[in-house]
Every structure is written in structure tokens, then in C-alpha cells.
MARRO-26121 format. One record per atom (N, C-alpha, C, CB): residue in one letter; x, y, z. Coordinates in steps of 0.2 Angstrom, whole numbers, padded with zeros to 4 digits, always signed. Glycine has a CB too. Example, Ala and Ser with C-alpha at 12.3 -4.5 7.8 and 13.67 -1.06 7.14 Angstrom:
<recs>
A+0066-0028+0039;A+0062-0022+0039;A+0066-0016+0039;A+0057-0022+0045;S+0064-0011+0035;S+0068-0005+0036;S+0064+0000+0039;S+0070-0003+0029;
</recs>
This chain:
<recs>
X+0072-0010-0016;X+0076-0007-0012;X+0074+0000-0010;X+0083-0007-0015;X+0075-0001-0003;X+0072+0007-0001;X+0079+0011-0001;X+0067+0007+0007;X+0077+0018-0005;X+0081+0023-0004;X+0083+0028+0004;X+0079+0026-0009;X+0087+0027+0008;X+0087+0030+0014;X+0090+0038+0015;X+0092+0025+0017;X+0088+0041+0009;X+0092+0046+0009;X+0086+0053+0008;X+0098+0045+0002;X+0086+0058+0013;X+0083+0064+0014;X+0084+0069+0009;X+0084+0066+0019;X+0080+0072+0006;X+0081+0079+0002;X+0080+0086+0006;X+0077+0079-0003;X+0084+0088+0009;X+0081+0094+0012;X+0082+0100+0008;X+0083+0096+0018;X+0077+0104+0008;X+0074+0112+0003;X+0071+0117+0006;X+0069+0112-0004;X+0077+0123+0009;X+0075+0130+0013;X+0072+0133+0005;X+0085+0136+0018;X+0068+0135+0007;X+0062+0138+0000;X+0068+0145+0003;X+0049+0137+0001;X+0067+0148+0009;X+0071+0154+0010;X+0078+0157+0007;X+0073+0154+0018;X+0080+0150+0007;X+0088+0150+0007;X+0089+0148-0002;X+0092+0144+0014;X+0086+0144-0003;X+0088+0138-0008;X+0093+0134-0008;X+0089+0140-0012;X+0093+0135-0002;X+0099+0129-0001;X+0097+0124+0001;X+0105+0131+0004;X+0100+0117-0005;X+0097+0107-0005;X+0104+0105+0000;X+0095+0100-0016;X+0099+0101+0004;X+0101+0097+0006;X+0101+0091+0007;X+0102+0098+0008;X+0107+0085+0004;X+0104+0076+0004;X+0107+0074+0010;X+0106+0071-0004;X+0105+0070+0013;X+0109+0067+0019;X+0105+0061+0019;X+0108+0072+0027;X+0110+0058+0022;X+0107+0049+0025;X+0101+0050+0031;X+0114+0043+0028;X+0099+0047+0029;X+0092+0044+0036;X+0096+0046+0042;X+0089+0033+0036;X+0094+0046+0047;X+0096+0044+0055;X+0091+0038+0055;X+0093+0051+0063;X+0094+0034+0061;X+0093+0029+0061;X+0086+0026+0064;X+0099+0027+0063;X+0083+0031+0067;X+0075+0033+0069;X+0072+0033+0061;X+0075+0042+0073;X+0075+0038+0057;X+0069+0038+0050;X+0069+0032+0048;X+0070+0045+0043;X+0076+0029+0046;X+0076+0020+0044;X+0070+0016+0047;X+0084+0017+0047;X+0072+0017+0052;X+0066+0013+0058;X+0059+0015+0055;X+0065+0017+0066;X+0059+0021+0054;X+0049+0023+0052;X+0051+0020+0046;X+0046+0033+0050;X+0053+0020+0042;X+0053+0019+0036;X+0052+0011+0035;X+0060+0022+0032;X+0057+0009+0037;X+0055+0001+0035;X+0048-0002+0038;X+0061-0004+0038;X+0047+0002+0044;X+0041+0001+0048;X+0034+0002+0043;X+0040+0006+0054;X+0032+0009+0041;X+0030+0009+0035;X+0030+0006+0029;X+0031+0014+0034;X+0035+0003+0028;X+0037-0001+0020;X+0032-0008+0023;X+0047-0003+0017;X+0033-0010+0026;X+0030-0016+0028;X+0023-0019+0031;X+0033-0018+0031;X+0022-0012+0032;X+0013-0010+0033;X+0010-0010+0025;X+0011+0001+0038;X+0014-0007+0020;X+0013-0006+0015;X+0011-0012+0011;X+0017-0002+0014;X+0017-0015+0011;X+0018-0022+0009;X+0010-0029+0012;X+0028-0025+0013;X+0011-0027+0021;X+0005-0032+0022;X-0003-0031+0020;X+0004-0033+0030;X-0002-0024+0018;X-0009-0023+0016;X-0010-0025+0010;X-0010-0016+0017;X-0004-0025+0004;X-0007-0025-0001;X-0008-0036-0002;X-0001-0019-0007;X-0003-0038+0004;X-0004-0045+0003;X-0013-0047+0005;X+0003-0048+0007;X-0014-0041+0011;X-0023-0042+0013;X-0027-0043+0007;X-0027-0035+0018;X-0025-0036+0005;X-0030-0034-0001;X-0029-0040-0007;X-0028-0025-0006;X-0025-0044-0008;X-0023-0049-0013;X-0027-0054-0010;X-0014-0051-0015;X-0027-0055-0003;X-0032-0061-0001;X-0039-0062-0002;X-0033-0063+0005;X-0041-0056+0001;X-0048-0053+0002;X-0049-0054-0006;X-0049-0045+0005;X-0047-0052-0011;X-0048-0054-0020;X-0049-0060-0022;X-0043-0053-0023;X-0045-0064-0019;X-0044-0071-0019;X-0049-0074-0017;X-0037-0073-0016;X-0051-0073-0010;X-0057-0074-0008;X-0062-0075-0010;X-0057-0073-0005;X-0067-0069-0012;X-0072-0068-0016;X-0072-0069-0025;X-0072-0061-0014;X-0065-0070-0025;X-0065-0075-0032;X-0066-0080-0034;X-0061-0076-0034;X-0065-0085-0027;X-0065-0093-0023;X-0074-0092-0021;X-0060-0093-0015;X-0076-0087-0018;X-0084-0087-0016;X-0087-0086-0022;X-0087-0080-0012;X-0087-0082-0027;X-0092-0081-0034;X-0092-0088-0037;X-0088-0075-0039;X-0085-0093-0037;X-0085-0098-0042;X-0087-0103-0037;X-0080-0099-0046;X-0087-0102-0032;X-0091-0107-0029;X-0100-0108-0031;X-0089-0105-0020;X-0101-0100-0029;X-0109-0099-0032;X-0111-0098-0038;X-0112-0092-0030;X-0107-0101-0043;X-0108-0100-0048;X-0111-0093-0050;X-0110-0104-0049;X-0108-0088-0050;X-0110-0081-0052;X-0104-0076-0054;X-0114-0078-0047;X-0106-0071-0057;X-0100-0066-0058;X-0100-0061-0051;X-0101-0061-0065;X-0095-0057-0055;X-0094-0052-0049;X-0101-0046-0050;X-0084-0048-0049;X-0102-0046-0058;X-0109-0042-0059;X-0115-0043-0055;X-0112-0043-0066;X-0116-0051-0055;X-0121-0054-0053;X-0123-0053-0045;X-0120-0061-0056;X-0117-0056-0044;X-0115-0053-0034;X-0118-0047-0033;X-0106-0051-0032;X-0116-0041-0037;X-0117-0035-0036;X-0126-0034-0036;X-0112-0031-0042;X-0127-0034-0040;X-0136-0033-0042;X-0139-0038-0034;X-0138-0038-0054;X-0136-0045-0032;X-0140-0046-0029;X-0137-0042-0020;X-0142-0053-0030;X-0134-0040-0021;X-0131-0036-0014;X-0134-0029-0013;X-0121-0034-0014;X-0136-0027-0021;X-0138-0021-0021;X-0130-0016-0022;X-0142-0020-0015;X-0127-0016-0023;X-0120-0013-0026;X-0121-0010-0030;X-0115-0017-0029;X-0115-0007-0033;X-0114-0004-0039;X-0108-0005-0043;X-0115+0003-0037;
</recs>
């Protein structure tokens, strides 16, 4: 659950202040949350994938490495 709430802090003043989102930062925000989310579902394929390649070639991910020249 995303939290929709701002913390504001005059370092001058000291005076906090918590307010709800406008409905513009909601927007960025969920926008952002879901860039966030599609990336980490890429990065899970792309893993997947090259887990699926190695055992296809029968090799490790070490072995991969040394003949790619990796580190």
C-alpha cells in the first residue's frame, strides 16, 4: 500500500508539516510505483531467461562467465 502522505520540514522555522498528496503527486507516485514494479518484473525475466539459456548449454553461470570473458 502506498502511503499518500507528504512530510514537510522548514529547517528555518522548524515547523513539520504532514499533508495528503494533491492529486498530481498521487499521479507521480503511482506512475513511479509501477515503473518500479515493471522493472523489477524485466529484471525477474531476463534471470529467468539466462537460467533457461545456461541449462539449456549445459553450463553454469561461472562457466558462461570465463567463456564471455566476464567477471
Amino acid at each position: 500500500m502506498i502511503d499518500y502522505t507528504v512530510t514537510e520540514h522548514n529547517a528555518e522555522t522548524g515547523e513539520v508539516i504532514i499533508r495528503e498528496m494533491t492529486n498530481e503527486e498521487k499521479n507521480l507516485t503511482d506512475l513511479r510505483h509501477q515503473n518500479w514494479l515493471k522493472e523489477i518484473e524485466d529484471t525477474q525475466k531476463i534471470a529467468e531467461q539466462k537460467t533457461a539459456l545456461l541449462k539449456k548449454l549445459g553450463i553454469t553461470e561461472e562457466e558462461a562467465r570465463l567463456l564471455l570473458g566476464g567477471n
